[in-house]
C-alpha positions in Angstrom: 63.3 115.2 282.6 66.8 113.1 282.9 66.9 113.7 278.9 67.0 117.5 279.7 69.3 118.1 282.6 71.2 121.0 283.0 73.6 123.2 285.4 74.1 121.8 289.2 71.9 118.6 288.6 73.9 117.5 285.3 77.2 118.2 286.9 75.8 115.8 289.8 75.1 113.2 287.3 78.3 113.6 285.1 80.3 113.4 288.7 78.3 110.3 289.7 79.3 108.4 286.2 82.5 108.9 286.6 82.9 108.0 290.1 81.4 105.0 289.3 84.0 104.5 287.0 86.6 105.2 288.9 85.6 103.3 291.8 86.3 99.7 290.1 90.0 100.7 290.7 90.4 101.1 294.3 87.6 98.3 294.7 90.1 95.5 293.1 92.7 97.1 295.6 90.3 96.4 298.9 89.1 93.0 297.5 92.8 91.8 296.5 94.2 92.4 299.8 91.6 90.7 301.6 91.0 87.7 299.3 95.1 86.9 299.2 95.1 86.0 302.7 91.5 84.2 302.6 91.9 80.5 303.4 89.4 79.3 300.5 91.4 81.0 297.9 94.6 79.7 299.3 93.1 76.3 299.4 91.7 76.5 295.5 95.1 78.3 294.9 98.1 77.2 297.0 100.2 78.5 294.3 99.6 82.1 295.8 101.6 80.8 298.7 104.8 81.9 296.6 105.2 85.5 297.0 106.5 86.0 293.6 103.1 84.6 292.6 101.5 86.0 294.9 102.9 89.4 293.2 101.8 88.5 290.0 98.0 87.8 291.0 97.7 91.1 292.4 99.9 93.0 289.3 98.6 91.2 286.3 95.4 93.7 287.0 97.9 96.6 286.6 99.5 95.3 283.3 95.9 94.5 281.8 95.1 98.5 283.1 98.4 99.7 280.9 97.0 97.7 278.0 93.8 100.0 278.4 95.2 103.0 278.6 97.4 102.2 275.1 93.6 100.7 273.7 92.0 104.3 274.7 95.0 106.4 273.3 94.4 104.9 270.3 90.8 105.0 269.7 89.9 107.1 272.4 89.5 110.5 270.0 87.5 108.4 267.7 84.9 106.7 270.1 84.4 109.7 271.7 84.6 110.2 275.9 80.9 107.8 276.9 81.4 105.6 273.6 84.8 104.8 275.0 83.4 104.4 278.8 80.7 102.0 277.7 83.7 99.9 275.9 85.3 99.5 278.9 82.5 98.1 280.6 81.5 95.6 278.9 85.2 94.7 278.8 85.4 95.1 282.8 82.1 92.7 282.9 83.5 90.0 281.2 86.6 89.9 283.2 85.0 90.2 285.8 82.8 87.0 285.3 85.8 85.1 284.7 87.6 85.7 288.5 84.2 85.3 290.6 83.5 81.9 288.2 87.1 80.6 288.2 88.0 77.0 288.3 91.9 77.0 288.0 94.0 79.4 288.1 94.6 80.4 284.6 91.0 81.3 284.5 91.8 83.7 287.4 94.8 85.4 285.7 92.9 85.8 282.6 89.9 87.1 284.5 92.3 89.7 285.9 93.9 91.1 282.8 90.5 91.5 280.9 89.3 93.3 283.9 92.2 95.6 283.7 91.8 96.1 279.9 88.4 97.3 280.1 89.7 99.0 284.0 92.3 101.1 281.9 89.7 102.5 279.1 87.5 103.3 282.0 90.5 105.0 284.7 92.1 107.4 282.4 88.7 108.6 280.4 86.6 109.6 283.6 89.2 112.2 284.4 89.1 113.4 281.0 85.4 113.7 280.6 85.0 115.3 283.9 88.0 118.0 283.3 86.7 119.0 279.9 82.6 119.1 280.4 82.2 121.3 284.7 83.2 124.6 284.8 86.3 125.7 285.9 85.8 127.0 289.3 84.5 123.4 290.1 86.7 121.4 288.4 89.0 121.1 290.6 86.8 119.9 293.5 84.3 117.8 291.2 87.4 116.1 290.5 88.7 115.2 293.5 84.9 113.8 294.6 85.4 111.5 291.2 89.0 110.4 292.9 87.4 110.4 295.9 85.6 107.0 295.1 88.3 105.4 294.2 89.4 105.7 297.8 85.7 104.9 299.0 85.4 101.8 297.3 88.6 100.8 298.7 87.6 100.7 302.0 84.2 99.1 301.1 86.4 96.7 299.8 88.7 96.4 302.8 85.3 96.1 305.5 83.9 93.4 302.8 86.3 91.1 303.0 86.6 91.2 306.8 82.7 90.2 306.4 83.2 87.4 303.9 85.9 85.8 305.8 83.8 84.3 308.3 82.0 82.3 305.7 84.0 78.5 305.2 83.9 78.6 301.5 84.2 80.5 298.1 81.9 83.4 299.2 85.1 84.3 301.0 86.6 85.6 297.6 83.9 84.5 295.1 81.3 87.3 296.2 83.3 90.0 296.4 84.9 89.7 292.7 81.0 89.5 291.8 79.9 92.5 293.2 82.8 94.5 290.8 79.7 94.8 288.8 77.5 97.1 290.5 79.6 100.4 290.0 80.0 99.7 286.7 76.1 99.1 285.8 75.7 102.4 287.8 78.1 104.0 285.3 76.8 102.5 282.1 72.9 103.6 284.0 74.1 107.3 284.4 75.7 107.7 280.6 72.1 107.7 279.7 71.7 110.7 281.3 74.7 113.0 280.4 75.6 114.5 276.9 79.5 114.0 275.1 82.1 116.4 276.6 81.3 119.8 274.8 85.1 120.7 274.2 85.8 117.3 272.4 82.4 117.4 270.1 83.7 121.0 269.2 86.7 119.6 268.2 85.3 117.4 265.6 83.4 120.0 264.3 80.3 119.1 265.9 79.5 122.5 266.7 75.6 122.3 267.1 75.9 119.5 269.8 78.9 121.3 271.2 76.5 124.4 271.9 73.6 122.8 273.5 76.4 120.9 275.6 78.0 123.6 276.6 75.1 125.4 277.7 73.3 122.3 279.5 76.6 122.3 281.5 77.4 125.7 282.3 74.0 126.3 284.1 70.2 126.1 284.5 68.2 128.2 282.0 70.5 129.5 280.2 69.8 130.2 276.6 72.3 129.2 273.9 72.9 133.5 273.0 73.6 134.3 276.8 76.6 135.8 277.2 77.8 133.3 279.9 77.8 130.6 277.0 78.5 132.5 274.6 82.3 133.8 276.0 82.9 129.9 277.3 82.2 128.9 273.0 84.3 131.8 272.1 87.8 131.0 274.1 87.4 127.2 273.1 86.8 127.9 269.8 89.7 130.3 269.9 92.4 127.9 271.7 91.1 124.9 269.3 91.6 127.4 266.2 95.3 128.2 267.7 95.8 124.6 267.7 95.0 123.5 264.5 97.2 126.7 263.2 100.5 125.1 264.7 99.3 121.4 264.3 102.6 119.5 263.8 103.6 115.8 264.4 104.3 113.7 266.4 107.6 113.5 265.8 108.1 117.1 265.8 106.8 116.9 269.3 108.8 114.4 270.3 111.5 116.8 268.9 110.3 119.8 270.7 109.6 121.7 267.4 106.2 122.7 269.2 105.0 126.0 269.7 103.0 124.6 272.9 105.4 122.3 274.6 103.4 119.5 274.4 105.9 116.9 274.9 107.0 118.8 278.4 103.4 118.7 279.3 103.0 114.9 278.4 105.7 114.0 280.7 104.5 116.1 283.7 101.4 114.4 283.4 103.4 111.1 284.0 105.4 112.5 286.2 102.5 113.0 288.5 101.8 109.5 288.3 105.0 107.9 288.2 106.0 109.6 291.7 102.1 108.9 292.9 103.6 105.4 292.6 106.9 105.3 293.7 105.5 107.5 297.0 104.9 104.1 297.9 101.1 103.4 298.0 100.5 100.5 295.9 103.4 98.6 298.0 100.7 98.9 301.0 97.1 98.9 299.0 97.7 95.7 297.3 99.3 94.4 300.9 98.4 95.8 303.8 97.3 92.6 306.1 100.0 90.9 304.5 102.4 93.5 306.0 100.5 93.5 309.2 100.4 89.7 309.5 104.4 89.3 308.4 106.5 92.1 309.5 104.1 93.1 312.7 103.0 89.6 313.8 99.5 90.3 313.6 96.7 87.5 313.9 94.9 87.3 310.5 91.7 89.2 312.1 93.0 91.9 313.4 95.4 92.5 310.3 91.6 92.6 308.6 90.4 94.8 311.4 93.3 97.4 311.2 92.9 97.1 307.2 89.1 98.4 307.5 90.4 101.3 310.0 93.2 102.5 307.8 91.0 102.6 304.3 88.3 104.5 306.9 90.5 107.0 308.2 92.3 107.1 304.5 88.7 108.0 303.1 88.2 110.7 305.6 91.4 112.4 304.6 91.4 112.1 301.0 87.6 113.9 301.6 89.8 116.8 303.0 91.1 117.4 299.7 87.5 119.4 298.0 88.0 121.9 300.6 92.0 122.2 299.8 92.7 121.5 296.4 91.4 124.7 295.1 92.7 126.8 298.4 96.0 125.3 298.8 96.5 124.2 295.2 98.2 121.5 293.6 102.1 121.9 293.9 101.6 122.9 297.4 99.7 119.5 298.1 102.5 117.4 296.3 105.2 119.1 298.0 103.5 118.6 301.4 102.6 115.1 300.5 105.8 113.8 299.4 107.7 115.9 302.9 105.2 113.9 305.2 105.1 110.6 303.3 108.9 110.7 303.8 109.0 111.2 307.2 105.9 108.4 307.6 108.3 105.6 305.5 111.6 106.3 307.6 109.4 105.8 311.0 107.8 102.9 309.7 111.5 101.8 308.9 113.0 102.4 311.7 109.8 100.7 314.0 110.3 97.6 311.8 114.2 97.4 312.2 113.3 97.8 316.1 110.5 95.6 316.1 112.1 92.4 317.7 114.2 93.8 320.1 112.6 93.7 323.5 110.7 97.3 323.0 107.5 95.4 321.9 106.0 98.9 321.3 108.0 99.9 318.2 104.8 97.3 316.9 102.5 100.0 317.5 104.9 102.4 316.2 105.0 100.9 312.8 100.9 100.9 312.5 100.9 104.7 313.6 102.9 105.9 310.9 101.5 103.7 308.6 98.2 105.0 309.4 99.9 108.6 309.5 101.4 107.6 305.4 97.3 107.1 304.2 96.2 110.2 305.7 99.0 112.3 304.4 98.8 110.5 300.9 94.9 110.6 300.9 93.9 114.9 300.7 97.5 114.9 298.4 99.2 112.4 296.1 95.7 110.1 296.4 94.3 112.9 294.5 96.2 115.5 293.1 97.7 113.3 289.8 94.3 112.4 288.5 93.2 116.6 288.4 96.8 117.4 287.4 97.0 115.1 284.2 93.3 116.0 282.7 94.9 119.8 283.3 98.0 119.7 281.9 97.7 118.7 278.3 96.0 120.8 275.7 93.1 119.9 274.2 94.4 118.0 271.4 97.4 116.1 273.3 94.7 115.3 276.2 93.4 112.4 275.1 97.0 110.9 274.8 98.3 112.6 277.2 95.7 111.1 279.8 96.1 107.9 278.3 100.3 108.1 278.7 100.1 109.5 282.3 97.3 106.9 283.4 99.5 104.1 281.6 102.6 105.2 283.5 100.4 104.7 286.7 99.8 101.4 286.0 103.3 100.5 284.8 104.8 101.5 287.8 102.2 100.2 289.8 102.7 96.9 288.5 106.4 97.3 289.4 105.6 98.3 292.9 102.8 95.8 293.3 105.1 92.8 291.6 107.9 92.8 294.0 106.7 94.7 296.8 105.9 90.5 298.8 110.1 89.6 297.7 111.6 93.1 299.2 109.3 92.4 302.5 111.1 88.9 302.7 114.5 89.4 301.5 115.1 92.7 302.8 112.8 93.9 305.4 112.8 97.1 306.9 115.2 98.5 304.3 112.4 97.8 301.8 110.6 101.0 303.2 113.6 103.2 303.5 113.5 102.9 299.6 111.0 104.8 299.3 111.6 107.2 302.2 114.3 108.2 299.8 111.9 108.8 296.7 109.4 110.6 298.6 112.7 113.6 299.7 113.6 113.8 295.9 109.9 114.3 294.5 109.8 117.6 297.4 112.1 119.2 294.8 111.3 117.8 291.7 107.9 119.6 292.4 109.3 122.7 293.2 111.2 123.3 290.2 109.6 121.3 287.4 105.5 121.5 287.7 103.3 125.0 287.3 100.6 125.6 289.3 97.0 124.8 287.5 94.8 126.2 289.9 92.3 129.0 290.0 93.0 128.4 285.9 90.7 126.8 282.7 92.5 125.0 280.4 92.9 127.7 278.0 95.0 129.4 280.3 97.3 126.4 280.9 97.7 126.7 277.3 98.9 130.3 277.6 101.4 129.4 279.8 103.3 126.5 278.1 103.3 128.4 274.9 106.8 129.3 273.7 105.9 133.2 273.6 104.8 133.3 276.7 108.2 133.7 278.6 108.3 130.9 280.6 111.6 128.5 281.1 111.3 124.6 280.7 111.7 125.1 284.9 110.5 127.5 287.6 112.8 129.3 288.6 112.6 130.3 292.4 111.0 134.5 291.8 108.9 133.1 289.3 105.3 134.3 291.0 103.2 133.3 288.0 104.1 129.7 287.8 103.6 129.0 291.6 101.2 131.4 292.9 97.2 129.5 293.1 95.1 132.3 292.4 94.4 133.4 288.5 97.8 135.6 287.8 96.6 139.1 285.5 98.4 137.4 282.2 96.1 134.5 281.9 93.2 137.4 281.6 95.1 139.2 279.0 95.6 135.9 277.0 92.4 135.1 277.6 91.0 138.4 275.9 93.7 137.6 273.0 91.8 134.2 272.3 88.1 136.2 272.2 90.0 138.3 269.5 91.2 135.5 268.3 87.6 133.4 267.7 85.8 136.3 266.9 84.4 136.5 263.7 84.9 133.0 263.0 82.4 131.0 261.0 80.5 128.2 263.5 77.6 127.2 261.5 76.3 127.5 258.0 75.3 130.2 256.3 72.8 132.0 258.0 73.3 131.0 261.7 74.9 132.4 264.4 78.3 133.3 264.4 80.1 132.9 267.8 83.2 132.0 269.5 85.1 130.3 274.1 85.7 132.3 278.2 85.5 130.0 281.1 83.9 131.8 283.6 85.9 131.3 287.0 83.5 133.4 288.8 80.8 131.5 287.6 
């Protein structure tokens, strides 16, 4: 029965692999912040005491994640989306054995960076998998519910440590690092279960698989001549076929000599994440209590306490994001996101500038719009990125393009994450007004540099970004196509051009059928 699973069932289980895989990420971020202000660790690890290594015991996971990223880009096409998964975890696993079982510190560090290797591999491939295999009036939300775990685990994560720290020894930190390995057994458990993304087994030519894939995922009963499956083959078949047709190199992309702009596309993928970064979250995830404890005067409970609270109500919000994504869309979330993050980080600001004057309250303040800065992040920037980078690229940039955007996450977020202890010491409140500042800039940066993808498959993403279609390198402010979330007419003409395309095209040997790719938005 699990062998055979098809339509809303398979899409459960597909969504449920990849949120396991993607919940190891914000789990390390719930953990870390609790463990760093754990006495036992501080006791087997005084040298944490320094924030600058403080900074690198929390980033060195980030670095080890852009090392996976660069590992998937590279092999990532060849291993295939659950081969490359199941690398990644047994990577994860072993790094993860070496933090819960460490001795000295060294041990810890290394125990980080494998973790983040095999972390990396895992992070930008779920996204992938999940973009290419659901149909695309789903993808959207079946997306953010993958993201969504990331954000679910991290409060686990948070409420775990809380519990762990009233233990007097190395369950404190010890049992926490262990249980890293339950989401990924859970993920390596539901593989079994799920087949290869259709759209990358039809672009190795692995057409039969490709067929039976494609049908087990687009719904229950169907039959591999329905016409459903059949129009979903034909427009991927057709926007594979234009691809290979104007397959150039990488150096011509790099030198814009593209037909599909695919080096434009590549960097709005890591756009997405280098402003999801430099919006400021990892400067709290990674530090939260230790903000609470050092610029609020908080006791080291109730800096735990408000920690559990925060990543509760930041679950809750990012939740709000399956009902909006699709409704609102994604430049409309980012532009929102980045507006109210702004105002959240020049309130915090000022609060913590205020904070030890004689108003006591500008302590309370601070927390509000903290707390105010996760909800607003949470339903936009928490999860808009991840669904905009699997979008974005075409189908033979994705793989790399994923891998580029996800790496520029991690990158940055080691950057944030390494000196984000030193600008809360040297220079306090003016640390947060940095990236108040950001936050204003990526408003317009949205506005005039990044198409909408709603309400479109990835064929018609294609359509857009190439160099017939019209379209300038920016949006300019009447242009309705590029901003509007619902399916504009011209991605149904191009769509019909692709059919034409794909039609007549040779799938199988002599003798079978001969068919050709639609995805059905009103599935």
């Amino acid at each position: 029965m699990w062998g055979n699973l098809e339509g809303y069932a398979l899409e459960v289980v597909l969504t449920a692999a990849n949120s396991a895989g993607q919940a190891w990420y914000g789990y390390d971020q719930g953990i870390i912040s609790g463990i760093l202000i754990s006495s036992d660790f501080i006791n087997q690890f005084p040298q944490t005491k320094d924030p600058d290594i403080q900074g690198i015991t929390a980033s060195c996971f980030s670095l080890g994640n852009l090392a996976g990223c660069l590992l998937a880009a590279l092999f990532g096409d060849r291993l295939g989306r659950k081969n490359t998964l199941r690398c990644g975890a047994v990577i994860s696993t072993i790094g993860a054995i070496l933090q819960f079982a460490a001795v000295n510190f060294g041990m810890l560090i290394l125990g980080r960076v494998i973790n983040g290797v095999g972390n990396g591999m895992e992070d930008y491939t779920v996204g992938v998998y999940q973009a290419e295999s659901v149909r695309g009036v789903r993808r959207g939300k079946l997306s953010v519910i993958v993201v969504l775990h990331n954000v679910i685990f991290y409060m686990i994560g948070s409420w775990l440590t809380l519990g762990t720290s009233f233990a007097d020894n190395g369950i404190q930190w010890r049992l926490p690092l262990a249980l890293q390995l339950v989401p990924c057994a859970a993920m390596v458990s539901f593989l079994m279960f799920v087949p290869e993304s259709p759209r990358w087994l039809l672009m190795h030519d692995r057409f039969e698989e490709g067929h039976e894939a494609l049908r087990r995922y687009l719904g229950k009963g169907l039959s591999l001549d329905d016409e459903v499956v059949m129009k979903e083959l034909m427009s991927i078949r057709g926007a594979i076929e234009i691809e290979r047709q104007s397959q150039i190199s990488f150096k011509e992309v790099i030198l814009r000599r593209d037909r599909s702009a695919h080096l434009r596309r590549l960097l709005l993928g890591c756009g997405t994440q280098f402003m999801q970064q430099f919006g400021g979250i990892n400067a709290l995830n990674y530090y939260f209590p230790t903000i609470l404890e050092q610029n609020l005067g908080m006791t080291e409970f109730m800096a735990r306490v408000l920690t559990g609270c925060n990543a509760t109500s930041y679950v809750i919000s990012s939740a709000l994001a399956f009902w909006m994504i699709e409704r609102i869309g994604r430049r409309s979330l980012m532009m929102g996101g980045a507006g109210l993050q702004f105002l959240a980080y020049v309130m915090v600001a000022i609060a913590v500038a205020l904070l030890h004057t004689a108003e006591k309250q500008w302590g309370a303040v601070a927390i509000t719009f903290l707390f105010f800065y996760y909800a607003a992040f949470g339903c936009t920037w928490g999860m808009v990125p991840w669904v905009y980078q699997s979008e974005v690229n075409s189908l033979a940039m994705r793989t790399r393009g994923a891998a580029a955007a996800t790496a520029t996450n991690w990158l940055f977020g080691f950057v944030c994450t390494q000196f984000t202890p030193t600008g809360i010491k040297n220079i306090g409140y003016r640390f947060y007004i940095i990236f108040a500042c950001f936050n204003l800039i990526f408003v317009f940066v949205v506005y005039f540099l990044y198409p909408e993808t709603a309400q479109r498959t990835l064929e018609d993403v294609d359509a857009y970004f190439d160099k017939d279609s019209g379209h300038k390198w920016y949006i300019p402010i009447g242009d309705k196509v590029g901003k509007q979330s619902t399916r504009p007419a011209e991605a149904l003409e191009a769509e019909q051009a692709r059919i034409a395309t794909a039609s007549g095209m040779k799938m199988y040997a002599a003798g079978k059928n001969t068919t050709t790719h639609v995805e059905e938005l009103n599935a």
